[in-house]
C-alpha positions as CSV (number, residue, x, y, z in Angstrom):
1,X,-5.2,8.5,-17.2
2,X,-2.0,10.2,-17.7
3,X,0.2,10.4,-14.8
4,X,1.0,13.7,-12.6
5,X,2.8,14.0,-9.1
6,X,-0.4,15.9,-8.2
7,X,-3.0,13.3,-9.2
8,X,-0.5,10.2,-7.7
9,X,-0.7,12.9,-4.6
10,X,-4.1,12.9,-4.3
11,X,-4.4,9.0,-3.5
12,X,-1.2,8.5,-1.6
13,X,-2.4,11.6,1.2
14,X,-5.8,9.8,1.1
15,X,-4.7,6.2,2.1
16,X,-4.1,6.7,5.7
17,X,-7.6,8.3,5.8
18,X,-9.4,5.7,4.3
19,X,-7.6,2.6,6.2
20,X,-8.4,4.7,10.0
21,X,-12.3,5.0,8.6
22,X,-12.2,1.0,7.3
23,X,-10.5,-0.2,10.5
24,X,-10.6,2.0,13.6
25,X,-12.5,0.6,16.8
26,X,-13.6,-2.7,14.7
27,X,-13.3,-5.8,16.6
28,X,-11.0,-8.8,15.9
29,X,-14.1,-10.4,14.6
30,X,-14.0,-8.0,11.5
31,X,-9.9,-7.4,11.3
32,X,-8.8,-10.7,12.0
33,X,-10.0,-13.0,9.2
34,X,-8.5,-13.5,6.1
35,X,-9.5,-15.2,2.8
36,X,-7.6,-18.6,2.9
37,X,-4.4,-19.6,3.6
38,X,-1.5,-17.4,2.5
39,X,-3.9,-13.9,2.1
40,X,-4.1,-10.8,4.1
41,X,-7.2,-10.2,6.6
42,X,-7.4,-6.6,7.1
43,X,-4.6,-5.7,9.8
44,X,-2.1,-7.5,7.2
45,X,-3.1,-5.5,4.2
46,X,-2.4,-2.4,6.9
47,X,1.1,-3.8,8.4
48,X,2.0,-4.7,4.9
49,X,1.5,-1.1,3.4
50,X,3.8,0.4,6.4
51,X,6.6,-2.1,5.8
52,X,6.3,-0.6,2.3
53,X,6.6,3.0,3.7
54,X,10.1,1.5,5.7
55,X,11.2,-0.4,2.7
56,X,9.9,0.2,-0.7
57,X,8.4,3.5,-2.0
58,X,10.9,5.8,-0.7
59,X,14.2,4.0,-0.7
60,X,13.5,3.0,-4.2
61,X,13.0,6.6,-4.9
62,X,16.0,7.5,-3.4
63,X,18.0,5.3,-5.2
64,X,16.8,6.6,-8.5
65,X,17.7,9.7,-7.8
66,X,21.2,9.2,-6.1
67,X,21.8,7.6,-9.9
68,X,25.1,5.5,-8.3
69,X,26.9,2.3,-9.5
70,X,24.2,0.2,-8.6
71,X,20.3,1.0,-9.0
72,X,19.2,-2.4,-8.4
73,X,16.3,-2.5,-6.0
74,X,16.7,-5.1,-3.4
75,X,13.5,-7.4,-3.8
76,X,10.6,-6.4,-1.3
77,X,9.4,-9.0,0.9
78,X,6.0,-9.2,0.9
79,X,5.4,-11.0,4.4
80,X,8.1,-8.6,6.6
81,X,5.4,-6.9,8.3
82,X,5.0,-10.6,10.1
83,X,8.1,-10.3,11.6
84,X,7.3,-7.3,13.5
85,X,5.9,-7.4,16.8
86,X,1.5,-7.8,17.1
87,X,0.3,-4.2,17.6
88,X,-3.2,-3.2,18.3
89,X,-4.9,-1.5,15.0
90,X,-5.1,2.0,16.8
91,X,-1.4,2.2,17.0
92,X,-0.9,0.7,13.1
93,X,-2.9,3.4,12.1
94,X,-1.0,5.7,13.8
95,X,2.2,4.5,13.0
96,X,1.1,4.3,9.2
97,X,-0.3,7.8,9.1
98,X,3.2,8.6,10.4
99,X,5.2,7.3,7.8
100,X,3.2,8.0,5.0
101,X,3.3,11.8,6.2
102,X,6.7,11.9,6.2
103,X,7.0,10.0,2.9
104,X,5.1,12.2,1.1
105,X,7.3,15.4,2.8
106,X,10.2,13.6,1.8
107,X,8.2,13.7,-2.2
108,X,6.8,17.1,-2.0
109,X,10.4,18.2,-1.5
110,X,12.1,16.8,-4.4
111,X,10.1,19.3,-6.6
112,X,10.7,16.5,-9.2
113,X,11.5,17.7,-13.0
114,X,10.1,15.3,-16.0
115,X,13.8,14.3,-16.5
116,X,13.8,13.1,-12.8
117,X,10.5,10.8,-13.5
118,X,12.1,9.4,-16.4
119,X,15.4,8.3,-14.5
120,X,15.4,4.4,-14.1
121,X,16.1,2.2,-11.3
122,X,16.2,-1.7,-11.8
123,X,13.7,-3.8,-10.4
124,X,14.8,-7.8,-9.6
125,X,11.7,-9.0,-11.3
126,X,10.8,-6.2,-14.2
127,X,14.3,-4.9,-15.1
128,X,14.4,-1.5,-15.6
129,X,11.7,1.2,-14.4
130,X,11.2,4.6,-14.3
131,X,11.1,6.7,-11.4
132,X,7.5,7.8,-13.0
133,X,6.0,4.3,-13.1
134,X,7.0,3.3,-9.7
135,X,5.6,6.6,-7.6
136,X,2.3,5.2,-10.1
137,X,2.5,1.5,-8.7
138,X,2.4,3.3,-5.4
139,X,-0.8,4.9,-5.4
140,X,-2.4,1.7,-7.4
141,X,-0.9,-0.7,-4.6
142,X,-2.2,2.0,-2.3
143,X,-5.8,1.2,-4.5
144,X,-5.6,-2.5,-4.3
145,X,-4.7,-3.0,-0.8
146,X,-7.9,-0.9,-0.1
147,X,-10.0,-2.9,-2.6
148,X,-8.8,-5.8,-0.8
149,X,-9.3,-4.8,2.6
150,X,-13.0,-3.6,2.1
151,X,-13.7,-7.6,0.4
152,X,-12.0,-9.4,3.2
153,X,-14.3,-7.3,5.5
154,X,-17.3,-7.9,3.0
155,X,-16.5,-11.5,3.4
156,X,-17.5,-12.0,6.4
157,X,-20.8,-11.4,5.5
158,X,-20.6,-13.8,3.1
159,X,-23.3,-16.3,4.2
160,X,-25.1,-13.7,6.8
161,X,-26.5,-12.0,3.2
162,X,-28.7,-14.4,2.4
163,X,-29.8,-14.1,-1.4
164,X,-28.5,-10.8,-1.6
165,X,-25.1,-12.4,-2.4
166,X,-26.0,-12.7,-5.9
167,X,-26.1,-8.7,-6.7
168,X,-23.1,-8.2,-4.4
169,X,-20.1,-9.6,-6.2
170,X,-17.9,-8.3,-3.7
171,X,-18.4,-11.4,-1.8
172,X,-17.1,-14.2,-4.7
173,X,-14.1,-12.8,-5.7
């Protein structure tokens, strides 16, 4: 699939959406567990996505744009939502519709040319990358946080299945 603002719109307006209708009103019993040691559970993959919104998407864009002396991205640390204070999962949804709504004002207004998508920015890991390829990492990081969400909670079904495990791959990977 090629890429367009309007199709990378069409997931990033979504995501808030799809995390309230995942998480909202489920008890700890569902949110709380993870995979193993060093993964998400559910209200990680959430907390993680709006320390994104703060840190990553945006200002990256921004910095792109500006063009400056320096268009080196700081690096993005992965575990920063752990530093911020336990919330319950109402008000992370909240909080994330928020930020994402204001992020994708903050998009909508650039009114951003082909030449703009095709400005550079340097990443710490990749080196250089487009302006383009980055707003397209967002809405697939956007995809694989939900992907990953939705088999943490599958998990924990795991055993309960029964034989049914073997058509519902969801629950191995």
């Amino acid at each position: 699939m090629d890429f367009t603002l309007t199709s990378t719109l069409q997931i990033l307006e979504r995501t808030p959406g799809v995390f309230r209708a995942l998480l909202a009103g489920l008890s700890a019993d569902w949110t709380e567990p993870n995979e193993g040691e060093g993964t998400f559970n559910a209200v990680d993959n959430l907390g993680h996505l709006i320390h994104g919104e703060r840190t990553d998407w945006i200002p990256r864009a921004r910095l792109i744009l500006a063009q400056g002396e320096t268009v080196r991205f700081e690096p993005f640390d992965r575990d920063g939502h752990r530093a911020a204070a336990k919330q319950t999962v109402a008000a992370l949804l909240d909080e994330f519709d928020d930020l994402r709504t204001g992020n994708l004002a903050t998009l909508r207004g650039w009114r951003l040319t082909d030449r703009e998508l095709l400005l550079e920015g340097e990443h710490p890991t990749f080196g250089p990358v487009t302006l383009r390829q980055l707003l397209a990492a967002w809405a697939a990081h956007d995809l694989g946080h939900i992907a990953q969400t939705s088999r943490v909670l599958a998990k924990q079904y795991r055993e309960t299945v029964g034989p049914w495990r073997a058509f519902l791959p969801v629950m191995d990977r």
